[in-house]
PATORDREN-272214 format. One record per atom (N, C-alpha, C): x, y, z. Coordinates in steps of 0.05 Angstrom, whole numbers, padded with zeros to 5 digits, always signed. Example, Ala and Ser with C-alpha at 12.3 -4.5 7.8 and 13.67 -1.06 7.14 Angstrom:
+00264-00114+00156/+00246-00090+00156/+00264-00066+00156/+00257-00045+00142/+00273-00021+00143/+00258+00001+00157/
% end
This chain:
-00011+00723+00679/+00014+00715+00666/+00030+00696+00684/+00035+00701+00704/+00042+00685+00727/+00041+00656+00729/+00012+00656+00729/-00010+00629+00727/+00006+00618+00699/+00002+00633+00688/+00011+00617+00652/+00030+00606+00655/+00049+00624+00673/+00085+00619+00672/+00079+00584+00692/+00073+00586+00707/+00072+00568+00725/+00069+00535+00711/+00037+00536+00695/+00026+00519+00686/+00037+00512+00659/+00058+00525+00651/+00079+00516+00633/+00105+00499+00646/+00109+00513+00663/+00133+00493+00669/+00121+00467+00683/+00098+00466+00691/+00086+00428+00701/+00094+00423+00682/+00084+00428+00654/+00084+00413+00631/+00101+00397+00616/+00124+00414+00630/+00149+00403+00620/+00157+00375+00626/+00182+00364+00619/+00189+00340+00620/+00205+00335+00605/+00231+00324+00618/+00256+00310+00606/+00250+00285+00595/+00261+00288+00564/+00268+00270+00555/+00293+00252+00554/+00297+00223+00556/+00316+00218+00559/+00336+00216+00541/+00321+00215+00509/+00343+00219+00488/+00362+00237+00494/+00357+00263+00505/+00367+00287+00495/+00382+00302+00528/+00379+00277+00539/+00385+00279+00570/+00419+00279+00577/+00432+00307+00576/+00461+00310+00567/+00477+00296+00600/+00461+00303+00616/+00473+00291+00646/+00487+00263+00653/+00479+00251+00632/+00492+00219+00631/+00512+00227+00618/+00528+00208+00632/+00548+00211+00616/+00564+00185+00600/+00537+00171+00588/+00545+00134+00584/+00524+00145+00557/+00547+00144+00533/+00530+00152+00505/+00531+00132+00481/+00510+00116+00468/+00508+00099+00449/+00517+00110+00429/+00530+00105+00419/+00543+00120+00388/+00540+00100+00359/+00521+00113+00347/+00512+00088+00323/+00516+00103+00304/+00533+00086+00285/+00543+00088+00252/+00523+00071+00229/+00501+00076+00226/+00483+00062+00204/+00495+00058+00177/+00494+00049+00157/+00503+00043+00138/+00478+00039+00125/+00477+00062+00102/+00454+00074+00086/+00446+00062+00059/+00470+00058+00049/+00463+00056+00036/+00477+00019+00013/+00464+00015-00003/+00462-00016-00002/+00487-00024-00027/+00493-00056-00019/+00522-00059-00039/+00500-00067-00065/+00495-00059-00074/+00476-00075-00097/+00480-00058-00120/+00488-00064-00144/+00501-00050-00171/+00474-00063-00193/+00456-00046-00195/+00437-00048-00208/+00441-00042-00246/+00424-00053-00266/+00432-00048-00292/+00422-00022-00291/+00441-00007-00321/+00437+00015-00320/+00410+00024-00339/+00392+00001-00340/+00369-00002-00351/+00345+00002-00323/+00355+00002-00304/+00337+00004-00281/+00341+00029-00270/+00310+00042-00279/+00316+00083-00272/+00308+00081-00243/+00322+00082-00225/+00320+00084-00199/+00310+00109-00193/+00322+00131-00204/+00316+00161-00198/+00278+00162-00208/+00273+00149-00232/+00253+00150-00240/+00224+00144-00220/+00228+00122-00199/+00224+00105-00183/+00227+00102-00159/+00213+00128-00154/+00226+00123-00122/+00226+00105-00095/+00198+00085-00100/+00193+00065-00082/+00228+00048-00091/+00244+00039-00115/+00261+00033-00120/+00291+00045-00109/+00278+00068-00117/+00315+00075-00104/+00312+00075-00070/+00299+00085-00056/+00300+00083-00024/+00298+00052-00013/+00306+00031-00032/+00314+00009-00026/+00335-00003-00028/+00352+00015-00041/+00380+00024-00053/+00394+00044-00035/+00382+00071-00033/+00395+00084-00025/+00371+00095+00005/+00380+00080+00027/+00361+00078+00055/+00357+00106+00067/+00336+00111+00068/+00327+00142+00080/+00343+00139+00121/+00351+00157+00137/+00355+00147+00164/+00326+00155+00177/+00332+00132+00197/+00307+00122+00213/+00321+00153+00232/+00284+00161+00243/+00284+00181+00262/+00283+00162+00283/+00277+00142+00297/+00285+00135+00322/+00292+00098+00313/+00298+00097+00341/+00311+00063+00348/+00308+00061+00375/+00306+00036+00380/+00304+00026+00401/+00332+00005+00413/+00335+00012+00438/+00364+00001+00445/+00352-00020+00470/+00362-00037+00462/+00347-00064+00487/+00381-00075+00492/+00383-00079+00526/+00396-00088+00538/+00391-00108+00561/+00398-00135+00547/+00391-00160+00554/+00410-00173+00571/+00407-00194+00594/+00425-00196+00619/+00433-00220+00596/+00465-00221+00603/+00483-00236+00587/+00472-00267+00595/+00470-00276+00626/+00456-00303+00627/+00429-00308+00622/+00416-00293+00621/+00387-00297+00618/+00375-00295+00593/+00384-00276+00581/+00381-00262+00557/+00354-00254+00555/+00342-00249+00581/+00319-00218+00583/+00328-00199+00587/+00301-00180+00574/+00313-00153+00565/+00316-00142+00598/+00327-00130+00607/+00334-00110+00633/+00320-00080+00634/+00339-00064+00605/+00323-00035+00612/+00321-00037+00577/+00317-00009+00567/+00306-00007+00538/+00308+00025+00538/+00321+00043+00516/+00321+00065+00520/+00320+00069+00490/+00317+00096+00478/+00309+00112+00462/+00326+00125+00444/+00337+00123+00423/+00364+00134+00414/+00354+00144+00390/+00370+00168+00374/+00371+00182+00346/+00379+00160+00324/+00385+00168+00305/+00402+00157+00283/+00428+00160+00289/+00428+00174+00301/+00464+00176+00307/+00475+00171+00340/+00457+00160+00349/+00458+00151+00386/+00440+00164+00405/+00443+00163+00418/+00434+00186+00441/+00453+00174+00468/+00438+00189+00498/+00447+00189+00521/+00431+00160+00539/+00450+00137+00547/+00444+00118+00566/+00435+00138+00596/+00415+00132+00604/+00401+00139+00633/+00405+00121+00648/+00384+00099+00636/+00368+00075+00659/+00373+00047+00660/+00398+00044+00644/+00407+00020+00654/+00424+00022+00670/+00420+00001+00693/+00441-00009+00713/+00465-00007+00713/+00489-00009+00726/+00513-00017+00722/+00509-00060+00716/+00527-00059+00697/+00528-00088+00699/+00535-00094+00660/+00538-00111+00654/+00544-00125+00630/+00519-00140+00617/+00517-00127+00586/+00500-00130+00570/+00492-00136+00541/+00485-00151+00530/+00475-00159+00514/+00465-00132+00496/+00465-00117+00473/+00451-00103+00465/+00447-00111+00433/+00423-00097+00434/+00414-00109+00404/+00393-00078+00399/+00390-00066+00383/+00381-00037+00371/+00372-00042+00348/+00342-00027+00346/+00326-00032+00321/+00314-00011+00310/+00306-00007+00292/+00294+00018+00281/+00266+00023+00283/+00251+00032+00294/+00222+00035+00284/+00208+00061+00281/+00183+00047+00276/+00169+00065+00256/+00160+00058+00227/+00178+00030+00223/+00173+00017+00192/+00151+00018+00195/+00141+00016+00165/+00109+00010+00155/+00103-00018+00154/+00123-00036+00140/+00106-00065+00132/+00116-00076+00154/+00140-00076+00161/+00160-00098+00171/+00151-00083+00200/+00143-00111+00217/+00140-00107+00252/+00160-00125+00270/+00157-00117+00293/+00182-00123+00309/+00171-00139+00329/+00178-00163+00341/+00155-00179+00363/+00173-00195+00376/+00170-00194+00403/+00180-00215+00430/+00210-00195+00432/+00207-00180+00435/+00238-00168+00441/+00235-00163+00469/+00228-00185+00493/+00229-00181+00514/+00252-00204+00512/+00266-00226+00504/+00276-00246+00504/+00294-00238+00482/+00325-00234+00481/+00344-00233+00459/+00344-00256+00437/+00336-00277+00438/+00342-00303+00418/+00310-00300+00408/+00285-00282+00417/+00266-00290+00402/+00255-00260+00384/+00266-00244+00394/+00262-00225+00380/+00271-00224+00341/+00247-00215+00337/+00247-00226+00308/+00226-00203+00290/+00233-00206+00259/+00221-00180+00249/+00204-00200+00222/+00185-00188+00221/+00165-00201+00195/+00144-00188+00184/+00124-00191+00169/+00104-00184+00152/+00092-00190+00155/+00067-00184+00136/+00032-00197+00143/+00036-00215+00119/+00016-00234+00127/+00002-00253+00108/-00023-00242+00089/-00007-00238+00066/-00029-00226+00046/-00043-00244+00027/-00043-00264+00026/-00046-00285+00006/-00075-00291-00013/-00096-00281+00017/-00125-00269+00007/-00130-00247-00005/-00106-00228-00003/-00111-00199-00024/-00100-00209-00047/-00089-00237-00059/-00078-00237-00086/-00101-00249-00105/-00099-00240-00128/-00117-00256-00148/-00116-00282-00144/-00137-00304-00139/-00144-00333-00137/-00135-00338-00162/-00131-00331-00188/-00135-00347-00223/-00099-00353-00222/-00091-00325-00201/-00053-00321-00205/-00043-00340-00184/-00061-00336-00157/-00044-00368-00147/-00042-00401-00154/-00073-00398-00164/-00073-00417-00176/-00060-00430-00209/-00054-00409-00220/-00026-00415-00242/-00004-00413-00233/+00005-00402-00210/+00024-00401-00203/+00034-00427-00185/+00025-00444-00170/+00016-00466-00152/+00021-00494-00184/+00010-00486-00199/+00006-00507-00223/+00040-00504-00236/+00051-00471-00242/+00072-00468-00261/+00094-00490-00239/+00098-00488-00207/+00119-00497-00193/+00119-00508-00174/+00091-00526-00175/+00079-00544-00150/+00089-00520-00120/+00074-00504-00120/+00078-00477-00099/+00049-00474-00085/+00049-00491-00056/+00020-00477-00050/+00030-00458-00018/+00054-00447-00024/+00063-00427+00000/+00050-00405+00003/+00045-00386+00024/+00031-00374+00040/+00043-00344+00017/+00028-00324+00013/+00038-00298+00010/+00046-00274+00031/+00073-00265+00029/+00069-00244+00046/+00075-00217+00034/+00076-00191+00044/+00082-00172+00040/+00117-00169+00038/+00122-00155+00021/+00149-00151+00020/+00157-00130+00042/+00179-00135+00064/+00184-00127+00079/+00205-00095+00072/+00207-00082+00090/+00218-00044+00086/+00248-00059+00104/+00258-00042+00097/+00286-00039+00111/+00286-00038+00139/+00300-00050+00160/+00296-00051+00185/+00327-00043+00198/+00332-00028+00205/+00371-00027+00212/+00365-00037+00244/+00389-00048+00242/+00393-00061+00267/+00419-00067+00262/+00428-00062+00297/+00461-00062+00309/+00465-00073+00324/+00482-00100+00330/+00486-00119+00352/+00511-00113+00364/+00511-00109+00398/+00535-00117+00415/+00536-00138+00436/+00549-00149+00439/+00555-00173+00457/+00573-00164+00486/+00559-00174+00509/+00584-00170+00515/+00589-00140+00527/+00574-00116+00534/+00585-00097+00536/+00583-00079+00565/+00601-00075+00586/+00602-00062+00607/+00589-00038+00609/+00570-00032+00627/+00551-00008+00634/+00572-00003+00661/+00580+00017+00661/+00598+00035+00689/+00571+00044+00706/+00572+00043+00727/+00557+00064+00743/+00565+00087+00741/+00534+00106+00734/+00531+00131+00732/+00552+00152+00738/+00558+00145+00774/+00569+00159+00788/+00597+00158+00794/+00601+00131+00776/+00632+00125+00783/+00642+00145+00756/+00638+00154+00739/+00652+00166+00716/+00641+00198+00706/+00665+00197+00705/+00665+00229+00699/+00664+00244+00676/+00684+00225+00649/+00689+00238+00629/+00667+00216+00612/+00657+00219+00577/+00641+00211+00563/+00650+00185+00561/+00636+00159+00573/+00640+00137+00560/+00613+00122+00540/+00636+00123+00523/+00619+00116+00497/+00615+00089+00475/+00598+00090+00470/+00593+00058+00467/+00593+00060+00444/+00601+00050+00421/+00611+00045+00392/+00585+00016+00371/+00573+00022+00356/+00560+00005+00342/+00553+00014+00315/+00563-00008+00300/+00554-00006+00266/+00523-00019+00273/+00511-00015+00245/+00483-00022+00242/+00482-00014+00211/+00460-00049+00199/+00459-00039+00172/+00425-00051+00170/+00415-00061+00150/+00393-00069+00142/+00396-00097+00149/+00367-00101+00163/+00371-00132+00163/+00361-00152+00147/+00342-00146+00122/+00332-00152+00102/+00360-00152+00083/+00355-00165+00052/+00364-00166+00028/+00351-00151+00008/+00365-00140-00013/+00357-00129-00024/+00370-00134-00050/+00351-00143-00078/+00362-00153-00107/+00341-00147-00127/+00351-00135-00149/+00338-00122-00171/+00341-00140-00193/+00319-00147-00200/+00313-00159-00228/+00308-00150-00257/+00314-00158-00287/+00310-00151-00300/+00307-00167-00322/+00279-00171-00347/+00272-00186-00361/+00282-00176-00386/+00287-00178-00405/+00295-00166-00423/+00290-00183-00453/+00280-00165-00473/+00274-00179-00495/+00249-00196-00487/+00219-00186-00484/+00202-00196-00475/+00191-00194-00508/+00181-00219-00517/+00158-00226-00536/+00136-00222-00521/+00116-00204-00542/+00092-00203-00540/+00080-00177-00522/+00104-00160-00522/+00101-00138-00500/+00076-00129-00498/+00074-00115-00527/+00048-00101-00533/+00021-00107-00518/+00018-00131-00515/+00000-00149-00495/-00009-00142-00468/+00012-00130-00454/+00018-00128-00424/+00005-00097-00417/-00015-00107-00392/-00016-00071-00388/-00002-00081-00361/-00004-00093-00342/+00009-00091-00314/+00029-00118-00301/+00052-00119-00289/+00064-00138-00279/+00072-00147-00252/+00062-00162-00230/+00078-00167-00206/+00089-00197-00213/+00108-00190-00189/+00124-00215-00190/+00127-00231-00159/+00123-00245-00167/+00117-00266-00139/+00149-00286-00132/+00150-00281-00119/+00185-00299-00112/+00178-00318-00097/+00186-00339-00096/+00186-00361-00088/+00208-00365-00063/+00203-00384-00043/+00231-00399-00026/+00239-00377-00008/+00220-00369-00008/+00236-00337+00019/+00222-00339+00047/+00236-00317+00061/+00235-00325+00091/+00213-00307+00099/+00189-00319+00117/+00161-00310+00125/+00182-00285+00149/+00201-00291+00162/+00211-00269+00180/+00248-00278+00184/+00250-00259+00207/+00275-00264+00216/+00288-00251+00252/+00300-00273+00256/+00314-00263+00284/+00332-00247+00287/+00330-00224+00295/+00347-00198+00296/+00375-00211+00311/+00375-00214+00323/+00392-00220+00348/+00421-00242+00323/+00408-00268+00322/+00437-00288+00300/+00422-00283+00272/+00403-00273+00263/+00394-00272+00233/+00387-00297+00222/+00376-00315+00240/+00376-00338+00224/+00339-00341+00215/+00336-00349+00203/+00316-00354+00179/+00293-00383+00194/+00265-00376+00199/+00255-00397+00205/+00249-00418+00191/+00244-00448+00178/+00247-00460+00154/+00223-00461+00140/+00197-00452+00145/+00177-00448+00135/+00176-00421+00110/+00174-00433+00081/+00181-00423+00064/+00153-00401+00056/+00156-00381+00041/+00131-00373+00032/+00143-00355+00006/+00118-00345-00010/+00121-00334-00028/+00110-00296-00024/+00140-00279-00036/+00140-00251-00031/+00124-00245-00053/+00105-00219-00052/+00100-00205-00072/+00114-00177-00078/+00108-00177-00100/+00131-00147-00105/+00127-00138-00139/+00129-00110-00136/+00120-00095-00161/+00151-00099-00184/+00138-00091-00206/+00154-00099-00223/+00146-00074-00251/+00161-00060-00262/+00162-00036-00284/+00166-00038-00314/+00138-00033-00330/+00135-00046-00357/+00156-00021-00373/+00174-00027-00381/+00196-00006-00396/+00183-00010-00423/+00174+00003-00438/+00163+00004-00463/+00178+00000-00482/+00199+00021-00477/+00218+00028-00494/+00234+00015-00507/+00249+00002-00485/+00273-00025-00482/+00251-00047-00484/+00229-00057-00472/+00220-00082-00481/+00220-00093-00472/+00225-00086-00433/+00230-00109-00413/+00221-00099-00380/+00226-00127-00369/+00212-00113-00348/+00227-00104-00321/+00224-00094-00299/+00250-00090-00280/+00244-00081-00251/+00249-00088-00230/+00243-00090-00206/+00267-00090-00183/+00260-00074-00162/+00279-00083-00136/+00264-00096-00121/+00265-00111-00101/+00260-00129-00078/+00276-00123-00055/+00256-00127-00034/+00273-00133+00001/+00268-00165+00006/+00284-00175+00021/+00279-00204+00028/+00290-00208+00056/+00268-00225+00073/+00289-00231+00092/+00308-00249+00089/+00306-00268+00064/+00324-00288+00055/+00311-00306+00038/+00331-00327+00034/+00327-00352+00015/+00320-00371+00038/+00305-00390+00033/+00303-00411+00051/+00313-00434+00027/+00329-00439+00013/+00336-00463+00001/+00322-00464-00021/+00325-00496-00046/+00306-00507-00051/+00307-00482-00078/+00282-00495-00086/+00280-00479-00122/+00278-00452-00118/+00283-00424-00129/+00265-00400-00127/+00258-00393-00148/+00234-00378-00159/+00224-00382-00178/+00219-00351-00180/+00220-00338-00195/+00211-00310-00196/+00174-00318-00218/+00152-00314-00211/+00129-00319-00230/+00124-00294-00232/+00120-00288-00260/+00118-00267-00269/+00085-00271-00274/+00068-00249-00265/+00042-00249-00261/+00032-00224-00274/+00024-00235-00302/+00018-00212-00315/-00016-00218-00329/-00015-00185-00330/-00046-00180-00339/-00036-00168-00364/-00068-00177-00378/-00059-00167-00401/-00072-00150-00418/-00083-00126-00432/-00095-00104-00441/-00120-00109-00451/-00132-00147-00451/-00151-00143-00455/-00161-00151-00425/-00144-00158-00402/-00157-00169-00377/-00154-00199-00370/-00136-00208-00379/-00130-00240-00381/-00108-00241-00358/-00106-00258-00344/-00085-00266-00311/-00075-00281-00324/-00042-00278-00330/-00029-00297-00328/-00005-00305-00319/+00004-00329-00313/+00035-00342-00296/+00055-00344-00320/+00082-00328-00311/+00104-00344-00330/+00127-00346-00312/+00127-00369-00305/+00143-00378-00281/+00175-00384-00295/+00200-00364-00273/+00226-00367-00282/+00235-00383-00266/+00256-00402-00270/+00270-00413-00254/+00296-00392-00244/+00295-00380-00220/+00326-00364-00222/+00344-00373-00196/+00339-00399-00189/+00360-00405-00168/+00383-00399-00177/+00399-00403-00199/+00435-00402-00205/+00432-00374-00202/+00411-00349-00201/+00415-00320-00203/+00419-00311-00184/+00402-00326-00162/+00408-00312-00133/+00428-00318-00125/+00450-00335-00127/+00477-00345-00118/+00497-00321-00119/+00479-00311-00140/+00501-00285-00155/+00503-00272-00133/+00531-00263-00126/+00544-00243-00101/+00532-00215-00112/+00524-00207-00133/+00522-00176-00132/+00486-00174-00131/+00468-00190-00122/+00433-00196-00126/+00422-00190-00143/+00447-00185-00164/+00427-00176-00191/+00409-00218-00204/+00391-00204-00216/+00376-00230-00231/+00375-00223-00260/+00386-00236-00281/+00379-00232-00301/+00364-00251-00314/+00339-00233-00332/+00326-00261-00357/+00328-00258-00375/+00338-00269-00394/+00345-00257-00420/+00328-00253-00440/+00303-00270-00435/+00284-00274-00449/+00262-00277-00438/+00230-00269-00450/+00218-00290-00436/+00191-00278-00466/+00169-00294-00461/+00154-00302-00483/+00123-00304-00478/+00114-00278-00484/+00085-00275-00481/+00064-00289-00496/+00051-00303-00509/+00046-00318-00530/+00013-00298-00537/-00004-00296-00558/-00024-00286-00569/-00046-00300-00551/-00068-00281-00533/-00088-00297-00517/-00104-00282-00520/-00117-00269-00541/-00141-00259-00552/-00156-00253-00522/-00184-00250-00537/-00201-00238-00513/-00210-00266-00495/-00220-00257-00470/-00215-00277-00439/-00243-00275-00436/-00263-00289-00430/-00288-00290-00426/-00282-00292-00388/-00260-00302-00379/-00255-00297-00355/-00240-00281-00341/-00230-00265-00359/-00211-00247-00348/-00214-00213-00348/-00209-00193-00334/-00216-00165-00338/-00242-00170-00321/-00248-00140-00322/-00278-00129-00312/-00296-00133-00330/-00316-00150-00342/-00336-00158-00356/-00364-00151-00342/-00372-00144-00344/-00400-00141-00336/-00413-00139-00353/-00445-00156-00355/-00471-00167-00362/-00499-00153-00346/-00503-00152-00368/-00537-00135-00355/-00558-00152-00374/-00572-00159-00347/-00602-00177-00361/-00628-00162-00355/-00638-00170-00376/-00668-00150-00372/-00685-00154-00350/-00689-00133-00347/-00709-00133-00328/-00740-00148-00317/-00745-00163-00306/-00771-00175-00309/-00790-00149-00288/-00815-00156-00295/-00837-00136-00287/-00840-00156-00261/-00845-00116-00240/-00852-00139-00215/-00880-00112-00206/-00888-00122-00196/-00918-00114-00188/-00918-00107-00159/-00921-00085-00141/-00931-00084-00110/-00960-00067-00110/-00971-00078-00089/-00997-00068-00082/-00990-00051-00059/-00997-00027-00066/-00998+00000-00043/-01014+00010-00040/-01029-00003-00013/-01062-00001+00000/-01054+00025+00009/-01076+00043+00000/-01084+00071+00006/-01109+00065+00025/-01108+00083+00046/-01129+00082+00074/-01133+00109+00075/
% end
């Protein structure tokens, strides 16, 4: 028992999240949940990849990077909750801080050794999309931009500017104050009064003019444009179609929502919206008021088709010895 007792406590080890002896504490206020006033034709509850884009689950950890004000390399890097934790291992001295969430799934985090290059983005999916859909889609809006994954919510909290005390010089809790919200966009679409519904078994929607990533640190947008993919919900009922999106932004220039629909006998097709005047809209809703499936009978190219040809006779000689 002894032995046991012993070879338990090696084991141990302080963590620094949870390390009460400091007395220099990050204190972070996240902001959960999103300004976006969706139609009341969009069942969020129904939908849950939908509403936790709406209403943000909290990140179990973040990362707190403190960058030297002239240099703007990172110095130390520590470990915080959703709601802060305890500064250890940075220096005394004045800092740059910038705090990020991880653990996301789509959205990754890269060069956060340098404050101005640290930046968040997605993969290039463009080879997992149907060839028949980029290529109507490329034809509907002269678009031969790159596809990416639609990016997850990333929170992140910027300070400028902020005094680290030595350890030893302070006695009582000094505490460091930071909001933090999403650094993505987030806007729900909805088609309404679709001709030809009956037609449709499945819908994505491809957006146009958006940002391949983004710099955590000023949020600015690199100018290389590409096109998001993102799911989209056939309402039977009502007769239309309806979707949330994350974005890291608009990069300018036309945006086009292409509506990429299949159709119940297996047919790919583009129906490209123009919705630049929609994104302007302060509340990210997109409305279409209309849109127009037309009759496309059966597709000799479209769907799973498979052909079986007869067999020709084949002959082997199997020498017996």
């Amino acid at each position: 028992m002894v032995l046991v007792g012993l070879l338990a406590v090696g084991s141990c080890r302080r963590v620094p999240l949870y390390d009460s002896s400091s007395h220099i504490v990050l204190e972070l206020q996240l902001k959960l949940n999103q300004d976006l006033t969706v139609s009341d034709t969009v069942d969020l509850n129904s939908y849950p990849q939908y509403y936790e884009k709406v209403h943000l689950k909290s990140p179990e950890r973040l990362a707190a990077c403190f960058y030297d004000v002239n240099t703007h390399q990172m110095v130390a890097k520590e470990y915080v909750g959703p709601t802060g934790g305890y500064i250890t291992s940075v220096p005394s001295g004045t800092y740059d801080i910038l705090v990020y969430e991880l653990g996301t799934i789509v959205t990754q985090v890269d060069n956060n050794d340098m404050r101005g290059q640290i930046k968040a983005r997605t993969d290039d999916i463009t080879q997992s999309v149907s060839t028949r859909f980029l290529s109507k889609a490329s034809k509907a809006d002269n678009n031969t931009d790159l596809v990416i994954s639609e990016p997850d919510h990333l929170m992140v909290a910027r300070l400028s500017g902020v005094f680290i005390p030595d350890h030893a010089d302070i006695d009582d809790t000094y505490v460091i104050h930071a909001d933090g919200q999403s650094s993505v966009e987030t806007y729900s679409f909805i088609v309404r009064n679709v001709k030809g519904f009956e037609q449709v078994r499945s819908v994505q929607a491809l957006v146009t003019g958006q940002a391949q990533s983004k710099f955590l640190w000023d949020g600015h947008n690199p100018t290389a444009s590409v096109n998001l993919l993102t799911s989209a919900v056939i309402d039977k009922g009502l007769k239309c179609f309806y979707g949330v999106y994350n974005t890291f932004g608009q990069i300018g220039g036309k945006v086009y929502l292409n509506f990429l629909v299949t159709t119940i006998n297996g047919n790919e097709e583009v129906f490209p919206v123009d919705v630049t005047d929609e994104i302007d809209n302060p509340d990210n809703v997109i409305v279409v008021d209309s849109l127009v499936i037309p009759p496309m009978g059966d597709s000799p190219h479209g769907g799973y088709d498979p052909k079986v040809t007869d067999w020709d006779d084949e002959v082997i000689d199997v020498p017996i010895q």
